[in-house]
C-alpha positions as CSV (number, residue, x, y, z in Angstrom):
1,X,186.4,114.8,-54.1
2,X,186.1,111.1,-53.4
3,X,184.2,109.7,-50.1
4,X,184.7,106.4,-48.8
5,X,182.7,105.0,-45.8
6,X,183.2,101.7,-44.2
7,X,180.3,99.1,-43.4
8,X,180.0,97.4,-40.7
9,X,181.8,94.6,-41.3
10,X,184.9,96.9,-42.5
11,X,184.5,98.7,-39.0
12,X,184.0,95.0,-37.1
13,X,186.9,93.7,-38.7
14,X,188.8,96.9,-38.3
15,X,189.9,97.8,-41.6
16,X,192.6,100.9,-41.8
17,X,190.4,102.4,-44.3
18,X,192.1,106.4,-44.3
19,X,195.6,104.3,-44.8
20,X,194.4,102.0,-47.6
21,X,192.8,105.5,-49.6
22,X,196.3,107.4,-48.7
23,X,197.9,108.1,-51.9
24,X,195.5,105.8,-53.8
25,X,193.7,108.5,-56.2
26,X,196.2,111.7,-57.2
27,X,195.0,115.1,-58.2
28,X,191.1,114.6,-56.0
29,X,190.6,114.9,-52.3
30,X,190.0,111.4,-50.2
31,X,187.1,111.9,-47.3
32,X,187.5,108.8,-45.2
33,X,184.3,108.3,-42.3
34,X,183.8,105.3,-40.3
35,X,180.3,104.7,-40.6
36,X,179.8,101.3,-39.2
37,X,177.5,101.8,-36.7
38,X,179.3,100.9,-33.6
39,X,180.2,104.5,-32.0
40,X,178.7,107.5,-32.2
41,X,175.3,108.7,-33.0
42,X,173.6,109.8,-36.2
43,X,174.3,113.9,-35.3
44,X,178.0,113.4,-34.4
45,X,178.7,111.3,-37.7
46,X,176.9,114.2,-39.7
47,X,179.4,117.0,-38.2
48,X,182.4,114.6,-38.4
49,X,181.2,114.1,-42.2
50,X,180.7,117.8,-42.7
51,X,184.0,119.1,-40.5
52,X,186.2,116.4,-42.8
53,X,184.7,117.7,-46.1
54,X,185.2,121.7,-44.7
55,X,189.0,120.7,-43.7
56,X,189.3,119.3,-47.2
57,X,188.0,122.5,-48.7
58,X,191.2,124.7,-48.1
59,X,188.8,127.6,-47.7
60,X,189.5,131.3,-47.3
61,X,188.5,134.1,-45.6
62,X,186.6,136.8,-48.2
63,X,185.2,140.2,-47.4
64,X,181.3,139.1,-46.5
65,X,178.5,140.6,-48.1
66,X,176.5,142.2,-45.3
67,X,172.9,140.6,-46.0
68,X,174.4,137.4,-47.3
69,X,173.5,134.1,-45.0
70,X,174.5,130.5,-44.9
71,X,172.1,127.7,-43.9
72,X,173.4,124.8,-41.4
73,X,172.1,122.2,-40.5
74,X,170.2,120.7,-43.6
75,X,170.3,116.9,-43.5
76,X,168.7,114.8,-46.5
77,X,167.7,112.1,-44.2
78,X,164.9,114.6,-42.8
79,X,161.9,113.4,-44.6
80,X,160.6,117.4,-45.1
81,X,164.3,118.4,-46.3
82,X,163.3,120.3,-50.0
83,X,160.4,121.8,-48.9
84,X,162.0,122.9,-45.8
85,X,164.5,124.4,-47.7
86,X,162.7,126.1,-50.2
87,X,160.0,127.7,-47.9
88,X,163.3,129.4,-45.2
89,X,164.8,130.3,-48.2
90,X,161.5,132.3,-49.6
91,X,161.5,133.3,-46.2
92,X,164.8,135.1,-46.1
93,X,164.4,136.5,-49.6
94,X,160.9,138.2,-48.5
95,X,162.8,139.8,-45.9
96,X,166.0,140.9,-47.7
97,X,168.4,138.9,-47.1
98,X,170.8,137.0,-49.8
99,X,171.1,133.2,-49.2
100,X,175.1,131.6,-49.6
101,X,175.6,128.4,-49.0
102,X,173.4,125.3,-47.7
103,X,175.6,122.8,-46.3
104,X,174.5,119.5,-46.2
105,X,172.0,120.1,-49.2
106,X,172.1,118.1,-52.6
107,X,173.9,119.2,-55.4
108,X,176.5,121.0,-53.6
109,X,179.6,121.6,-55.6
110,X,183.1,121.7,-54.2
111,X,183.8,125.0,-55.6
112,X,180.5,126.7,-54.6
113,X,181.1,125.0,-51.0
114,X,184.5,127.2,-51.4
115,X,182.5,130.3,-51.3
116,X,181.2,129.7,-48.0
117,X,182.9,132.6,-46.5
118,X,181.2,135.2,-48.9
119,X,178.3,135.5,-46.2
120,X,178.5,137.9,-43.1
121,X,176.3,135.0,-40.8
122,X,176.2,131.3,-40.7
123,X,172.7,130.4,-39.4
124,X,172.5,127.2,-37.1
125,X,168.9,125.7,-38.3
126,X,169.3,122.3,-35.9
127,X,172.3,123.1,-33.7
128,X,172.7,118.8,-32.8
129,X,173.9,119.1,-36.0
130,X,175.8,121.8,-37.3
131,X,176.5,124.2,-33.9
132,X,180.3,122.5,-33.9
133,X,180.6,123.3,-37.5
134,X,179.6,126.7,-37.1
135,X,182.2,126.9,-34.4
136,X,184.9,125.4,-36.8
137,X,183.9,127.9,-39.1
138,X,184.2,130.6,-36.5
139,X,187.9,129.7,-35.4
140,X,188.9,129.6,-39.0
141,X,187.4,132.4,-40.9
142,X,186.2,134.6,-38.0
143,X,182.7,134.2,-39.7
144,X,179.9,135.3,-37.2
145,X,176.9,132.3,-36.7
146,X,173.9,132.4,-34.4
147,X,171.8,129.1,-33.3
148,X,168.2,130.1,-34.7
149,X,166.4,126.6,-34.8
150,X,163.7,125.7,-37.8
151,X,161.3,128.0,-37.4
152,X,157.6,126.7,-36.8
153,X,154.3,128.6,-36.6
154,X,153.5,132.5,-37.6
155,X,155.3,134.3,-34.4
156,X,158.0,131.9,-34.5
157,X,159.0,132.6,-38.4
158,X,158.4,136.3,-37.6
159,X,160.8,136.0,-34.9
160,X,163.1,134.4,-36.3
161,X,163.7,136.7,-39.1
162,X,164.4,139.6,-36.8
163,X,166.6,137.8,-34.8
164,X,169.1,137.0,-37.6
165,X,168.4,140.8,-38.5
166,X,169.3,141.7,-34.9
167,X,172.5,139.9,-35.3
168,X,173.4,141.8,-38.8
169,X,172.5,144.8,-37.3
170,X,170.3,145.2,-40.8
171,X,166.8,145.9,-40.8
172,X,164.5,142.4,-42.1
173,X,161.6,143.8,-44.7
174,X,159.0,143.0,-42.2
175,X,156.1,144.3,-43.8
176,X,156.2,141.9,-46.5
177,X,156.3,139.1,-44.3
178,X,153.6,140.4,-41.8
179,X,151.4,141.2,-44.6
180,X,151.6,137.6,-46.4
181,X,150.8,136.1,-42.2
182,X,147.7,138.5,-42.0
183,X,146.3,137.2,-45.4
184,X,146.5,133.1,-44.1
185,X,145.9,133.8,-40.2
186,X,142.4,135.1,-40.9
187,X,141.5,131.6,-42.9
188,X,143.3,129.8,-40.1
189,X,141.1,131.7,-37.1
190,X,137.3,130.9,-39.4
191,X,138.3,127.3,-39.5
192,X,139.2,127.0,-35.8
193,X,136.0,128.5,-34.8
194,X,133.6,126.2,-36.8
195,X,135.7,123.2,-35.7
196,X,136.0,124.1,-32.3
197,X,131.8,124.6,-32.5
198,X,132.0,120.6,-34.1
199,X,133.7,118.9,-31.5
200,X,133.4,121.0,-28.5
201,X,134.8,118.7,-26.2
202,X,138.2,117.9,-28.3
203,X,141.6,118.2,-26.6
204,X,145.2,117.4,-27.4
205,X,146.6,115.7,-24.0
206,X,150.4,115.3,-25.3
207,X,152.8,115.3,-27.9
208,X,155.0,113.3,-29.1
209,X,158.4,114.2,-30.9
210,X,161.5,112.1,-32.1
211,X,162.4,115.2,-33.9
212,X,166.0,117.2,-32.2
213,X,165.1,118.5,-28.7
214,X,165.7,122.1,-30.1
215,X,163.2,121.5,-33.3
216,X,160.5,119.9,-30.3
217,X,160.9,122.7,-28.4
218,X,160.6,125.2,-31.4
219,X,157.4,123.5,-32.5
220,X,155.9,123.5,-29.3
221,X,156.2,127.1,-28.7
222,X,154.6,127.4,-32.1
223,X,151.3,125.4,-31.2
224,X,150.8,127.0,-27.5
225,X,151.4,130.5,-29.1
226,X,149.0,130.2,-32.3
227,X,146.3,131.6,-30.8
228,X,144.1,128.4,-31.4
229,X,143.0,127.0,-27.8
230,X,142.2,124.0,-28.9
231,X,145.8,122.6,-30.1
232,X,147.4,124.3,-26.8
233,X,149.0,121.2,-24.9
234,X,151.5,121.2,-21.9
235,X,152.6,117.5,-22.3
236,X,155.5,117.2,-24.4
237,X,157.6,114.1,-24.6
238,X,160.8,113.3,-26.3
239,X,161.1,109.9,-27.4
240,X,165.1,109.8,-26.7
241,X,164.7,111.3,-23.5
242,X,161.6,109.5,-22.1
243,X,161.1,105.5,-22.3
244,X,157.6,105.8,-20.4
245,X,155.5,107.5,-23.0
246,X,151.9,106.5,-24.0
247,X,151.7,104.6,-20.1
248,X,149.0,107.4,-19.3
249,X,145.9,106.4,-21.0
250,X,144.1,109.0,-23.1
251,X,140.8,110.2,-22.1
252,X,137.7,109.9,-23.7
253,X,137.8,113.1,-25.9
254,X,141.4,113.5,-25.9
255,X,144.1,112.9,-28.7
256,X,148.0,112.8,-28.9
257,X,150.0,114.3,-31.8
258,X,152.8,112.3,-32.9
259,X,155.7,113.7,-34.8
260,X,157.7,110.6,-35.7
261,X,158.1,107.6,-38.2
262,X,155.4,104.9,-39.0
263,X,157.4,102.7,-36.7
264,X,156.8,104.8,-33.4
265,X,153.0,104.9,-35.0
266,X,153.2,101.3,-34.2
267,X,154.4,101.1,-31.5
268,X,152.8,104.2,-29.5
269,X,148.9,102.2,-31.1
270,X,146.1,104.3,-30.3
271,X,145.3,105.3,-33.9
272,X,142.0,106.2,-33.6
273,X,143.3,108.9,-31.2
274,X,146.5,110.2,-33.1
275,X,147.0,113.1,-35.4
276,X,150.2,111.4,-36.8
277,X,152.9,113.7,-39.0
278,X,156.1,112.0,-40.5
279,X,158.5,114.5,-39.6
280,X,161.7,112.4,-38.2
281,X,164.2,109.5,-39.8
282,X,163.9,107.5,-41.6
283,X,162.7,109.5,-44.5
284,X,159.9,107.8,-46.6
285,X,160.6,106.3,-49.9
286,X,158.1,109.0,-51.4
287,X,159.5,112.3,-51.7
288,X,157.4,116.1,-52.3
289,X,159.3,119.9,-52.1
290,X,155.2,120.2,-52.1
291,X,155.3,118.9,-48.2
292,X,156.8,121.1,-45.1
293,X,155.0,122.5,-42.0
294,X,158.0,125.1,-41.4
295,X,158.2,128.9,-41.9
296,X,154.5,130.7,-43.3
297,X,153.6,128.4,-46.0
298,X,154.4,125.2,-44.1
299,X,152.5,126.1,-40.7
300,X,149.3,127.2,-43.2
301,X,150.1,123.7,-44.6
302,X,150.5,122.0,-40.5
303,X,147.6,123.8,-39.8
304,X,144.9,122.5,-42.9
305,X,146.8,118.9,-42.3
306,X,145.6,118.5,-38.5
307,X,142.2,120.2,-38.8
308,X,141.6,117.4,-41.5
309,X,142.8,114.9,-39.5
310,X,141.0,116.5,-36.3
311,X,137.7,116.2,-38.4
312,X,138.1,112.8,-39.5
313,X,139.3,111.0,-36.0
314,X,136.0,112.5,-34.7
315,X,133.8,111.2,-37.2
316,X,135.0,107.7,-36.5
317,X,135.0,107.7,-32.7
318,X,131.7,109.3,-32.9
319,X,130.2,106.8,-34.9
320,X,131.8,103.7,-32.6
């Protein structure tokens, strides 16, 4: 398989780039994508790229295995990718179920991508980018998908698994997963209290999010359902939907979580009043499977992150 994508200038100039690869290479597939910049977004381009490599395929229709799930939605431009990865797939093993395919994952061969149709469920992790795909793979192999976004926070992984059981009509191992929550939420609710007894007056006025609207929304649910008052905030803004954010100043003991690149760090200023995450494209030069906030392991993680950063922004405005 051999993918050719146009620049800019190749798109300006309006090269016929599918015509010039026509015939060019015998005995490998030719993917052709226009990726000059000048239509489209980013989450279009992705499906186009993924729909033109699933076309190229030639796949089949198999008899699915009836715990066995494929993962959608995976993009290596997300800065968390690996460690997203590896924590929903722990995730799903804890509770019994098999794990197919990841499209859009490295390493991918062409001939495991041809067992796609092994699985009984294709589920749709961030449907902006992969519901059209599942869709495709729908009309095509008549395989069964369901749009459960990332899953953030303890009820919201917990949920999640049963939903996709739901759909299977198989019972998730549960315990397991409910057990392994128990051990971290008890940790979680200690350090909440003392630092809720160390900066009584702290609030979080709004959030910030250039992360997929459904991702925001998953996330969101997660923090005003944790059970910790003090990260509960009714202000959520999208950055591609709103072009008045930061206008309302923050108050005196009040902070704003950004989820978001260094750029929008920038530009949105009041660092000594963020709790900043780098969750969103670009993806940072510096890669770790080690960093994730999604699932169990990566909300414990979310968690210990912002109470250290809760703890630190209060020390310096304190001592201004």
């Amino acid at each position: 398989l051999i993918n050719v994508i146009t620049s800019c200038s190749m798109s300006l100039i309006g090269d016929d780039i599918k015509g010039v690869c026509k015939g060019k290479v015998p005995n490998a597939n030719v993917l052709t994508l226009d990726a000059g910049g000048f239509t489209g977004t980013f989450d279009s381009g992705y499906q186009i790229g993924m729909l033109s490599l699933l076309k190229s395929a030639q796949l089949e229709k198999q008899r699915p295995k009836a715990r066995k799930v494929n993962l959608l939605g995976i993009c290596t431009a997300y800065p968390n990718w690996e460690g997203d990865l590896k924590e929903l797939k722990r995730v799903l093993n804890l509770a019994g179920f098999e794990i197919g395919i990841a499209l859009g994952a490295e390493g991918l061969s062409l001939e495991e991508l041809k067992d796609i149709s092994s699985a009984a469920l294709n589920i749709v992790l961030v449907p902006e980018i992969s519901l059209e795909i599942a869709k495709y793979l729908y009309e095509q192999l008549e395989q069964e998908y369901i749009v459960a976004p990332i899953p953030f926070g303890f009820k919201g992984t917990i949920a999640w698994v049963e939903k996709i059981g739901e759909k299977l009509n198989v019972l998730p191992y549960m315990d397991v997963v409910e057990k392994e929550i128990m051990q971290l939420e008890l940790d979680i609710v200690d350090e909440a209290y003392t630092i809720k007894n160390l900066f009584v007056d702290f609030s979080l006025q709004r959030i910030i999010s250039d992360l997929p609207s459904s991702l925001t929304l998953s996330f969101v649910n997660a923090i005003n359902t944790c059970g910790i008052d003090m990260l509960k905030c009714s202000n959520c803004y999208v950055t591609k939907e709103n072009t008045h954010i930061g206008n309302e100043l923050l108050g005196e003991h009040s902070y704003q979580m950004l989820l978001s690149t260094e750029k929008d760090r920038i530009i949105y200023q009041n660092f000594n009043k963020t709790i900043y995450l780098n969750m969103a494209m670009p993806t940072e030069k510096v890669k770790s499977q080690s960093c994730f906030y999604v699932g169990i392991r990566g909300w414990n993680k979310f968690i210990k992150n912002v109470f250290g950063q809760i703890k630190t922004l209060e020390y310096i405005n304190n001592s201004l």
